[in-house]
Every structure is written in C-alpha cells, then in structure tokens.
VOLO-145100 format. One record per atom (N, C-alpha, C): atom name; x, y, z; residue number from 0; residue in one letter. Coordinates in nm, 2 decimals. Each point is the difference from the previous one (the first is absolute). Last residue first. Example, Ala and Ser with C-alpha at 12.3 -4.5 7.8 and 13.67 -1.06 7.14 Angstrom:
<pts>
PT  atomo       X       Y       Z  num  residuo
PT      N    1.28   -0.22    0.71    1        S
PT     CA    0.09    0.11    0.00    1        S
PT      C   -0.08    0.11    0.08    1        S
PT      N    0.03   -0.57   -0.01    0        A
PT     CA   -0.09    0.12    0.00    0        A
PT      C    0.09    0.12    0.00    0        A
</pts>
This chain:
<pts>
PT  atomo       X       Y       Z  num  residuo
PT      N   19.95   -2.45  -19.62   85        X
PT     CA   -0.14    0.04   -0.13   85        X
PT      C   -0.01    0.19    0.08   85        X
PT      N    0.36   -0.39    0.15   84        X
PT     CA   -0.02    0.16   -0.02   84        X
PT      C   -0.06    0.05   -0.07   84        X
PT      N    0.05   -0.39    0.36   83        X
PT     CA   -0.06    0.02   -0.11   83        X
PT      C    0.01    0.15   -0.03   83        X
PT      N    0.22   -0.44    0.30   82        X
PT     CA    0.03    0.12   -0.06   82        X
PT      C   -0.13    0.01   -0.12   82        X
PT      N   -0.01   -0.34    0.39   81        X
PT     CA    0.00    0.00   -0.14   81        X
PT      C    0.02    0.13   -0.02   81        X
PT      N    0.08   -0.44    0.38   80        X
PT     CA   -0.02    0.17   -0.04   80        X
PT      C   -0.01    0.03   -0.11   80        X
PT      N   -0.07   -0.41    0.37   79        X
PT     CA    0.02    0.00   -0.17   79        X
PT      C   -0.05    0.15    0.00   79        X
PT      N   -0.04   -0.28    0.41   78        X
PT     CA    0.19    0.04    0.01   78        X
PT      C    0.02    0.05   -0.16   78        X
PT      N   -0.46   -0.08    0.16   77        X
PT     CA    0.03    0.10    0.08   77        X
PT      C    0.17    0.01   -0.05   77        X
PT      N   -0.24   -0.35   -0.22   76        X
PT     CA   -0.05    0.05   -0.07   76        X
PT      C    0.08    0.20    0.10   76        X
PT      N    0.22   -0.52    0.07   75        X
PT     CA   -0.12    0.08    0.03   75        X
PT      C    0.02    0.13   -0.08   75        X
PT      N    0.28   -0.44   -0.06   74        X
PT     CA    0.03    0.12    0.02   74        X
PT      C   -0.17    0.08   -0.02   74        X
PT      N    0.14   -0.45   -0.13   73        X
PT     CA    0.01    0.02    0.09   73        X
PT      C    0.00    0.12    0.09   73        X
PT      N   -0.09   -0.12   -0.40   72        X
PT     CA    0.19   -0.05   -0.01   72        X
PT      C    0.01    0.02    0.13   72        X
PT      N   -0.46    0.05   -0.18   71        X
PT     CA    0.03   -0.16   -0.02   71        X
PT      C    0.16    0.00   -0.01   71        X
PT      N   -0.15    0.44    0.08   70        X
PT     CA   -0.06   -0.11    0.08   70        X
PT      C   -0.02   -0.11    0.01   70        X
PT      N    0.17    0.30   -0.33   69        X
PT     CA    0.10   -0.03    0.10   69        X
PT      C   -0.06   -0.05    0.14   69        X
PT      N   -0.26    0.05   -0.39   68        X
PT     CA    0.15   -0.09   -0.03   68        X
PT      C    0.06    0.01    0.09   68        X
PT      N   -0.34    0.27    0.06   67        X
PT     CA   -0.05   -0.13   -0.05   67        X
PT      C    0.11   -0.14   -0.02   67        X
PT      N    0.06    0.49    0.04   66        X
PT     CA   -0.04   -0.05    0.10   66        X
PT      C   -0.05   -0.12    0.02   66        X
PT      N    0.11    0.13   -0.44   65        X
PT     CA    0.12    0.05    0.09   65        X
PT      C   -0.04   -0.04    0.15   65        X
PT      N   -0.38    0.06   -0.32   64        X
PT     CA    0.08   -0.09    0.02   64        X
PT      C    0.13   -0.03    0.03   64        X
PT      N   -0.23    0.42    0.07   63        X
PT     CA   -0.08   -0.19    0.10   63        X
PT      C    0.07   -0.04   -0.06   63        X
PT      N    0.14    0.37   -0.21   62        X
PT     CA    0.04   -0.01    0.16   62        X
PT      C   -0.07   -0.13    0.07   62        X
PT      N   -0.12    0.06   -0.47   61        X
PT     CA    0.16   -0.09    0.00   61        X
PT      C    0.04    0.03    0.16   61        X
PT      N   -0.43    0.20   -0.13   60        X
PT     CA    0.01   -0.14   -0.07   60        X
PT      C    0.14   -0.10    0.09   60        X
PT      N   -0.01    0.51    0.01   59        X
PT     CA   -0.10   -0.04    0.12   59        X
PT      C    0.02   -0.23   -0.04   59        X
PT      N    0.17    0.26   -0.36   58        X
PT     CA    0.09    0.03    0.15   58        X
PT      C   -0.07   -0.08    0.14   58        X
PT      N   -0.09    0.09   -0.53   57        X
PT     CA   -0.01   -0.15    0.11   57        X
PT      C    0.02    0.02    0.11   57        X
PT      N    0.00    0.31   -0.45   56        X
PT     CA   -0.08    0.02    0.12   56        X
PT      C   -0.01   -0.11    0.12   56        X
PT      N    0.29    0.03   -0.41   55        X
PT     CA   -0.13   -0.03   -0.04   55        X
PT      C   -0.11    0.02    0.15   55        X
PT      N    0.45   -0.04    0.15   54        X
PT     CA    0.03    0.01   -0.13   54        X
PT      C   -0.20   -0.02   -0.05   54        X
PT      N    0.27    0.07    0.47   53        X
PT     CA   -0.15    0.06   -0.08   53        X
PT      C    0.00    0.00   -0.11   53        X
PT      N    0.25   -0.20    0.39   52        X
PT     CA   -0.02   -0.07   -0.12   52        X
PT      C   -0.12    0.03   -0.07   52        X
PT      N    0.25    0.15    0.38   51        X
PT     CA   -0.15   -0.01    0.07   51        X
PT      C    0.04   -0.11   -0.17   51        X
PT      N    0.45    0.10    0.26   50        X
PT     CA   -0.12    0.08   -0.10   50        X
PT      C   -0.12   -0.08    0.03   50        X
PT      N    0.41   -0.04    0.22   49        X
PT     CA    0.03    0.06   -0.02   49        X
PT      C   -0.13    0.06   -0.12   49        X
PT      N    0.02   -0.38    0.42   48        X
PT     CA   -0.05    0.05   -0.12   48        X
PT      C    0.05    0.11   -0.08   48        X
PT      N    0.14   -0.32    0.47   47        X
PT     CA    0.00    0.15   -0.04   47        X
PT      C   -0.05    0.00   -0.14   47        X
PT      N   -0.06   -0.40    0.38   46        X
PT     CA    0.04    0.03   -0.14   46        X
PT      C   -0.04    0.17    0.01   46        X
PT      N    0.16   -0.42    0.43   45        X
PT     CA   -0.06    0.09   -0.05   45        X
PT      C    0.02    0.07   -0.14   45        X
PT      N    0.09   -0.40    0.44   44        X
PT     CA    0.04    0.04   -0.17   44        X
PT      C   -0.11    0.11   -0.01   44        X
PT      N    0.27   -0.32    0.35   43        X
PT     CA   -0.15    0.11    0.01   43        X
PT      C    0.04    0.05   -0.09   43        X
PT      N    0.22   -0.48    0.10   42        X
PT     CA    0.00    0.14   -0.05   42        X
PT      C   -0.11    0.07   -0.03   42        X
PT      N    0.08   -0.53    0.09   41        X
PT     CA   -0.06    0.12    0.10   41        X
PT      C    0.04    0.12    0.05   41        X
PT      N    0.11   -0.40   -0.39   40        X
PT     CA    0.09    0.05    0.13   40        X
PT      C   -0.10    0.09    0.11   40        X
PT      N   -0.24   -0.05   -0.38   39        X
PT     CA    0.05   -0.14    0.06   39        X
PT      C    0.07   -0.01    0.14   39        X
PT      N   -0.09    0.39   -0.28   38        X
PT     CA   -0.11   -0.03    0.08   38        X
PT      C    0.04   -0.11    0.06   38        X
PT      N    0.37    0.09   -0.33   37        X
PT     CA   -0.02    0.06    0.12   37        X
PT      C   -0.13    0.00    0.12   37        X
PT      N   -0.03   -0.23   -0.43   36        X
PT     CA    0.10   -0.05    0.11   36        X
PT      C    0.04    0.04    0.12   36        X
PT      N   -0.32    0.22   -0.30   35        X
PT     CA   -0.07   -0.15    0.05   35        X
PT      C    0.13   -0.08    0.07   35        X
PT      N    0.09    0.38   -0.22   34        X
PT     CA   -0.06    0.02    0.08   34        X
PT      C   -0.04   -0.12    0.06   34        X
PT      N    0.28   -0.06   -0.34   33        X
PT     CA    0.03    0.06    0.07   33        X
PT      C   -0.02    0.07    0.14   33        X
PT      N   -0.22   -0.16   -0.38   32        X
PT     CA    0.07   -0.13    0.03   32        X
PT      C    0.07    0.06    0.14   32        X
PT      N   -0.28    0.34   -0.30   31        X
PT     CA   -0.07   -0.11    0.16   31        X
PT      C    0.09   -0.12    0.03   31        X
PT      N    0.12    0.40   -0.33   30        X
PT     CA    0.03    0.00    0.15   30        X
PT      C   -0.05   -0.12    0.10   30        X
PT      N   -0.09    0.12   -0.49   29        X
PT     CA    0.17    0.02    0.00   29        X
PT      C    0.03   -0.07    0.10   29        X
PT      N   -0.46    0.10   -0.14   28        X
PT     CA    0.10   -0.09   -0.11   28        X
PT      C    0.09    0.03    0.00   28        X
PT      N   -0.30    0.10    0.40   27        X
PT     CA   -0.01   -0.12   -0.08   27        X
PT      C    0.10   -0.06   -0.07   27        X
PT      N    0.05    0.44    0.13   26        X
PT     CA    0.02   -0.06    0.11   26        X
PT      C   -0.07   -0.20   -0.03   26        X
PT      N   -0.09    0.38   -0.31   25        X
PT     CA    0.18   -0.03    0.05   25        X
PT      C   -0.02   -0.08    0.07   25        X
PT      N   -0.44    0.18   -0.07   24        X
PT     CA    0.07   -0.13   -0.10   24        X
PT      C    0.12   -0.01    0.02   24        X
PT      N   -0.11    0.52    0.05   23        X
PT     CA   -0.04   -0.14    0.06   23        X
PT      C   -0.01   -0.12   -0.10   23        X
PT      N    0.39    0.37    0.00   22        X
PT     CA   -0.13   -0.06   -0.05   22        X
PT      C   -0.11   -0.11    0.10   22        X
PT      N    0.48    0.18    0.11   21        X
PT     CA   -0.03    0.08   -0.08   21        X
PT      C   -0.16    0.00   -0.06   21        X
PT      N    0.20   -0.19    0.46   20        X
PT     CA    0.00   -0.01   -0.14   20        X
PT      C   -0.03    0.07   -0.06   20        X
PT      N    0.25   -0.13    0.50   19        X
PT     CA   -0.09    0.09   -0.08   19        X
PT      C    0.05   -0.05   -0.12   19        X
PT      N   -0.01   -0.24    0.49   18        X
PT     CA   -0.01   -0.02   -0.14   18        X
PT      C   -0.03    0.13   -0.08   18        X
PT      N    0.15   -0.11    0.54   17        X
PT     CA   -0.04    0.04   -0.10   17        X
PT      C    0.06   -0.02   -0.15   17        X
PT      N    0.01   -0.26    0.47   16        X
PT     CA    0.05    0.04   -0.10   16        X
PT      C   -0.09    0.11   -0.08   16        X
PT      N    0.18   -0.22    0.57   15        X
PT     CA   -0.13    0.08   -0.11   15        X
PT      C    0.09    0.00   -0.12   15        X
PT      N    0.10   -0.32    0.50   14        X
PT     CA    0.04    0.05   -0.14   14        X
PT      C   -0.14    0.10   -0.13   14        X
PT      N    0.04   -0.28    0.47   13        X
PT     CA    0.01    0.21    0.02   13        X
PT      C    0.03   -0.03   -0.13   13        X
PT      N    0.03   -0.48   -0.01   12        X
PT     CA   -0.02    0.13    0.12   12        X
PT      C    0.04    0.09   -0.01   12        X
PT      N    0.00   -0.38   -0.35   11        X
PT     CA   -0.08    0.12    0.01   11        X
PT      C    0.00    0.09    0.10   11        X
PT      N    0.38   -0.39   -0.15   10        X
PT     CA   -0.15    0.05    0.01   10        X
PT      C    0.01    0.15    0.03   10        X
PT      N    0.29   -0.17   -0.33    9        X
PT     CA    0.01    0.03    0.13    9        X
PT      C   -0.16    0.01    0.03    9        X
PT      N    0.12   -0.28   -0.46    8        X
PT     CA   -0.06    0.14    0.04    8        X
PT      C    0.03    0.04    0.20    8        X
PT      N   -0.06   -0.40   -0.32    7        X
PT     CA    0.19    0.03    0.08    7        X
PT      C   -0.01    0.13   -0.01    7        X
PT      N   -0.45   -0.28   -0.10    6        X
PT     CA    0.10    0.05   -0.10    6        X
PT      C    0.13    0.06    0.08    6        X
PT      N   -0.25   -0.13    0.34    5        X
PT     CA   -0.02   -0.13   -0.12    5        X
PT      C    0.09    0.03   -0.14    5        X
PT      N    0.13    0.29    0.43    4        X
PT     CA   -0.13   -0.10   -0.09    4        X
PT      C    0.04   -0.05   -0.08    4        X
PT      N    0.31    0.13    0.38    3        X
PT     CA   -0.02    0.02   -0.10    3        X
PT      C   -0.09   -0.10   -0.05    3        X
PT      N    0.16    0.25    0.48    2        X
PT     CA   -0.03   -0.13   -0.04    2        X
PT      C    0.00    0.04   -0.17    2        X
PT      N    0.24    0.30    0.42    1        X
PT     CA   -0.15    0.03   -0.05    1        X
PT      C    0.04   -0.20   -0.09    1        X
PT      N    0.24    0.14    0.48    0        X
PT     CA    0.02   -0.01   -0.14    0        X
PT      C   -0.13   -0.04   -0.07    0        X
</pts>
C-alpha cells in the first residue's frame, strides 16, 4: 500500500501527470500549487503548450519563459512541449 505526502497527495510511484495549457504563463497563474505538490509526492510531471504566445511576436520570448517556470516547478525543460502554429 502506496503512503501519502506531506500534502495527503498518494505518493508518487509510477505516477505521470500531464498538464496542458492554453498559454504560456498558465501553468504559473493557475497550476504551480498544484504542481509543486504533485512534484512533492514524486509525480513525473510533464507540460503540453497549446500555443507559442506570438501575440506581438514573443513566441520564441515566452517558450524560455515557460521553460523557465517550469524548471523552478520542477519539471525539466525535455518534459515542456510547445505547439507552434506560426
């Protein structure tokens, strides 16, 4: 029988989540309480991007930062996908 972390989250074995968002920055100002718990539990987390965020040309801008953020939620820059349909 699996244990429960710190937040009463099941741990983490063999457990994967994916996250898709519509924007990059979702996953910041919606998602990281959530992430950072699941990382806790020792959930292999990964983020789906549904867009690049080429509003004003940033796309390239806003994909690091997206990688950026989710490298401080624990989640490597290799498990972060980014849909771009320029």
């Amino acid at each position: 029988m699996r244990g429960r972390s710190a937040a009463g989250l099941p741990r983490g074995d063999g457990v994967s989540a994916l996250l898709v968002t519509a924007h990059p920055d979702d996953e910041a100002m919606f998602f990281a309480p959530t992430l950072l718990g699941l990382g806790r539990a020792g959930a292999r987390l990964a983020v789906l991007c549904c867009s690049a965020g080429n509003y004003y040309n940033q796309g390239e801008i806003r994909k690091k930062e997206l990688e950026q953020s989710c490298c401080l939620l624990g989640i490597p820059a290799s498990s972060v996908t980014v849909v771009d349909h320029r």
